[in-house]
C-alpha positions as CSV (number, residue, x, y, z in Angstrom):
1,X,-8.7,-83.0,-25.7
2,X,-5.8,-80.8,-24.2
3,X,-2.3,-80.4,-24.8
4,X,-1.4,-83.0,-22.9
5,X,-4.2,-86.0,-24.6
6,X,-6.3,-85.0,-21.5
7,X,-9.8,-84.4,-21.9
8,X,-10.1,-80.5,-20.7
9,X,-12.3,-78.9,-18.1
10,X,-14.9,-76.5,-18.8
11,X,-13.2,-74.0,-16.4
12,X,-10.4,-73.6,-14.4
13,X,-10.0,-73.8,-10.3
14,X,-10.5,-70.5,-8.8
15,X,-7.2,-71.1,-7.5
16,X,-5.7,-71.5,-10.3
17,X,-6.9,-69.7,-12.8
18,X,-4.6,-66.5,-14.5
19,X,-5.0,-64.0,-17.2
20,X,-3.1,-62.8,-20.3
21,X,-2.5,-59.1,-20.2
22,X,-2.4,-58.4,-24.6
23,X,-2.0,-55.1,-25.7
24,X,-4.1,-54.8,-28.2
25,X,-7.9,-56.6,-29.2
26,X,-6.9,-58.1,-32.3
27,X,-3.7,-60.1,-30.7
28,X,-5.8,-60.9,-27.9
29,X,-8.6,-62.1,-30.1
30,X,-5.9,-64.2,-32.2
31,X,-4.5,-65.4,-28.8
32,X,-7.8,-66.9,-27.6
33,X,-8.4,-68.5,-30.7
34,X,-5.3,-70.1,-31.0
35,X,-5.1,-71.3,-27.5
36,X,-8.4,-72.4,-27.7
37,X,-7.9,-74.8,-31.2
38,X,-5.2,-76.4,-29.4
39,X,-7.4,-77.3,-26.3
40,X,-6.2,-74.5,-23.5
41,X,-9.0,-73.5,-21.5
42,X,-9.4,-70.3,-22.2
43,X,-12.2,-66.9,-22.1
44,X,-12.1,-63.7,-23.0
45,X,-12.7,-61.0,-20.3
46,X,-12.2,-57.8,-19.1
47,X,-9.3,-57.9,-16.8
48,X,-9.8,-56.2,-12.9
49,X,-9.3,-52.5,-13.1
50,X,-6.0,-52.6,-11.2
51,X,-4.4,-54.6,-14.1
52,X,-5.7,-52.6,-16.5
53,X,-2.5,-51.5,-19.1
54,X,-3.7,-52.8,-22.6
55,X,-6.6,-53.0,-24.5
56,X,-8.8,-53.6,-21.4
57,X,-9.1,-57.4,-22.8
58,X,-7.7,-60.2,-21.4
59,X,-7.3,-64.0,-21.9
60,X,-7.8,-65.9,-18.4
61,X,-6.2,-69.4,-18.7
62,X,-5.8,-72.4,-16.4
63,X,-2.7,-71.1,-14.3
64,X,-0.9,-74.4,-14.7
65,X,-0.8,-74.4,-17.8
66,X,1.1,-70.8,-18.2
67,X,4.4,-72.2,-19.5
68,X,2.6,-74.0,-22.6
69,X,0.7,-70.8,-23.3
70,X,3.2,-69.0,-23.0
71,X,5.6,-71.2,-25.5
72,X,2.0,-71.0,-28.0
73,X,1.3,-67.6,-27.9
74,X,5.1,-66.9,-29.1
75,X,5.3,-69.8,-31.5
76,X,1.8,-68.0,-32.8
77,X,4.2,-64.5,-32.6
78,X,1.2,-63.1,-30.7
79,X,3.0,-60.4,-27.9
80,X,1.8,-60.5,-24.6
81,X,2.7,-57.7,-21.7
82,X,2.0,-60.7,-18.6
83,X,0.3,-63.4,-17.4
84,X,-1.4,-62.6,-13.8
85,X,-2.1,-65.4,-11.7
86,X,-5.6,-65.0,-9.9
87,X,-6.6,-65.9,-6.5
88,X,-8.9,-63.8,-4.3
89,X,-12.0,-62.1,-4.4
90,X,-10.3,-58.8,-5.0
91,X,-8.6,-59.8,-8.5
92,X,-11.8,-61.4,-10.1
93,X,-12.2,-60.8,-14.0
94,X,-14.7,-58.3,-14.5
95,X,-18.3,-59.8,-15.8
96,X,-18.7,-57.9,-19.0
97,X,-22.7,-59.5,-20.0
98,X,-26.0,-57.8,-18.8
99,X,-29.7,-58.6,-19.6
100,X,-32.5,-56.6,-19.3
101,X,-35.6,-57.8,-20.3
102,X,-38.5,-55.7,-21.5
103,X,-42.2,-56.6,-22.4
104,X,-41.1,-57.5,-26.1
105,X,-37.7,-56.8,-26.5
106,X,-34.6,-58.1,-24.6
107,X,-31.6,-55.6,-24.5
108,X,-28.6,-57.5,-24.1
109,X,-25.2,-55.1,-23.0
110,X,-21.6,-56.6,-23.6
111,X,-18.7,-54.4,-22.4
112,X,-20.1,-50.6,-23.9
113,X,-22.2,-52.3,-26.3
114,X,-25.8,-53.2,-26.4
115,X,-27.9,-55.4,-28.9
116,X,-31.5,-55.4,-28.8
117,X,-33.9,-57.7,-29.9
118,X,-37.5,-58.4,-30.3
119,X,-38.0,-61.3,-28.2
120,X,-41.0,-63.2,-30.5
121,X,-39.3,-62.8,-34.0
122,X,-35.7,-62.5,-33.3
123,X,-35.4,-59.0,-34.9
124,X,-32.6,-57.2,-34.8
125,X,-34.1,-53.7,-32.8
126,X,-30.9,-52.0,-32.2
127,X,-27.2,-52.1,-31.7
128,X,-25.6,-49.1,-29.8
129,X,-22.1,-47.9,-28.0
130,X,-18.5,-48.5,-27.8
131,X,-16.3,-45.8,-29.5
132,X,-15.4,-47.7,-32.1
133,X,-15.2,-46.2,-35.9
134,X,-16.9,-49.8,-36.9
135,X,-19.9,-48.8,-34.8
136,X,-22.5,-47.0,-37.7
137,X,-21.4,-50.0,-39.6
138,X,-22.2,-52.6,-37.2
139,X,-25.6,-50.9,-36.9
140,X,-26.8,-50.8,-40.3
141,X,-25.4,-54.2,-40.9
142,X,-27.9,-56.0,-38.0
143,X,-30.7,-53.4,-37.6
144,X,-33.4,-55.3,-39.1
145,X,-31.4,-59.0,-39.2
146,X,-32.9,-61.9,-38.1
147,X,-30.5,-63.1,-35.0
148,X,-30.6,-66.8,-36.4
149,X,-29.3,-65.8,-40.0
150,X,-27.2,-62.8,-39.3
151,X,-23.2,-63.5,-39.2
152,X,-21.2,-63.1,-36.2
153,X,-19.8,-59.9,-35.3
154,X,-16.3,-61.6,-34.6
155,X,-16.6,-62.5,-38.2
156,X,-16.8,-59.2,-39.2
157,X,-14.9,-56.8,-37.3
158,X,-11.5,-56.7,-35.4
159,X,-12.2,-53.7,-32.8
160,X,-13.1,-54.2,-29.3
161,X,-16.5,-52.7,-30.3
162,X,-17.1,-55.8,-32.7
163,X,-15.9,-58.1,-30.0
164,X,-18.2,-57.0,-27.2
165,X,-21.1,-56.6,-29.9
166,X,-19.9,-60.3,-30.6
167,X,-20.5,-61.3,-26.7
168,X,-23.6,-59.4,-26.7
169,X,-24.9,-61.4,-30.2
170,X,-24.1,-65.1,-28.5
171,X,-25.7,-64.2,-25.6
172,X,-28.9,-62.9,-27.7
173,X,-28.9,-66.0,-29.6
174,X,-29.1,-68.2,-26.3
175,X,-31.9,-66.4,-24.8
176,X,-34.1,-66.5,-28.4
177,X,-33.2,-70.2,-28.6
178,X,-34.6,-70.4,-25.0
């Protein structure tokens, strides 16, 4: 249900559809969660390059709704630079998920970061990239994990690393489950 007792969509109109420019990943994470409990549409991605001024993460939202998010997200105290509204072509949120499949192994790539996985067992191959300090530790926590008993990344880290590895992780477990 939304905000308002309505049941919400999936997505909003490509008319009217905005973004949340947050400074930094863990507000932004916070913010999507939040907004999301409360039923705002709501998804994390990469915002187009030209509004690029944060953490290079953005929450888009169903444009209508702006003045209730933006009421939530200072109720939550979670700071926001902007809300964009989108509308054409040119100001499209950037797609952040990539599969490439190989004979036995799917490499999945979220943002900078890649998870790989054998696609007959669900083994964990490899996780690689970002910047992030968390990155060695991300590795040797899933290298060798099962993708059906290993925790999320979200649930684990707070850096933008651990967020795209997060992105990367659901999208593994999709393609395993089939």
């Amino acid at each position: 249900m939304g905000i308002f007792g309505r049941k919400k969509k999936n997505n909003a109109s490509s008319a009217g559809r905005g973004i949340v420019l947050i400074r930094e990943v863990p507000d932004a994470m916070r913010g999507e969660k939040k907004l999301g409990k409360v039923g705002f549409y709501t998804r994390l991605v990469a915002p187009p390059p030209e509004f690029r001024e944060g953490c290079d993460l953005a929450i888009e939202i169903d444009i209508m709704e702006m003045p209730a998010i933006e009421r939530k997200l200072g109720e939550e105290g979670i700071p926001f630079m902007k809300i964009i509204p989108l509308g054409n072509e040119s100001t499209e949120p950037v797609d952040i998920v990539n599969v490439v499949r190989y004979a036995d192994s799917v490499m999945v790539k979220a943002g900078n970061m890649k998870m790989t996985f054998d696609h007959s067992s669900g083994l964990i191959l490899n996780v690689s990239g970002g910047g992030c300090p968390d990155v060695p530790y991300l590795y040797a926590i899933y290298v060798g994990e099962n993708l059906q008993k290993a925790r999320k990344p979200r649930d684990i880290g707070f850096t933008l690393c651990a967020l795209m590895l997060d992105r990367a992780f659901e999208e593994c477990l999709k393609i395993y489950a089939g």
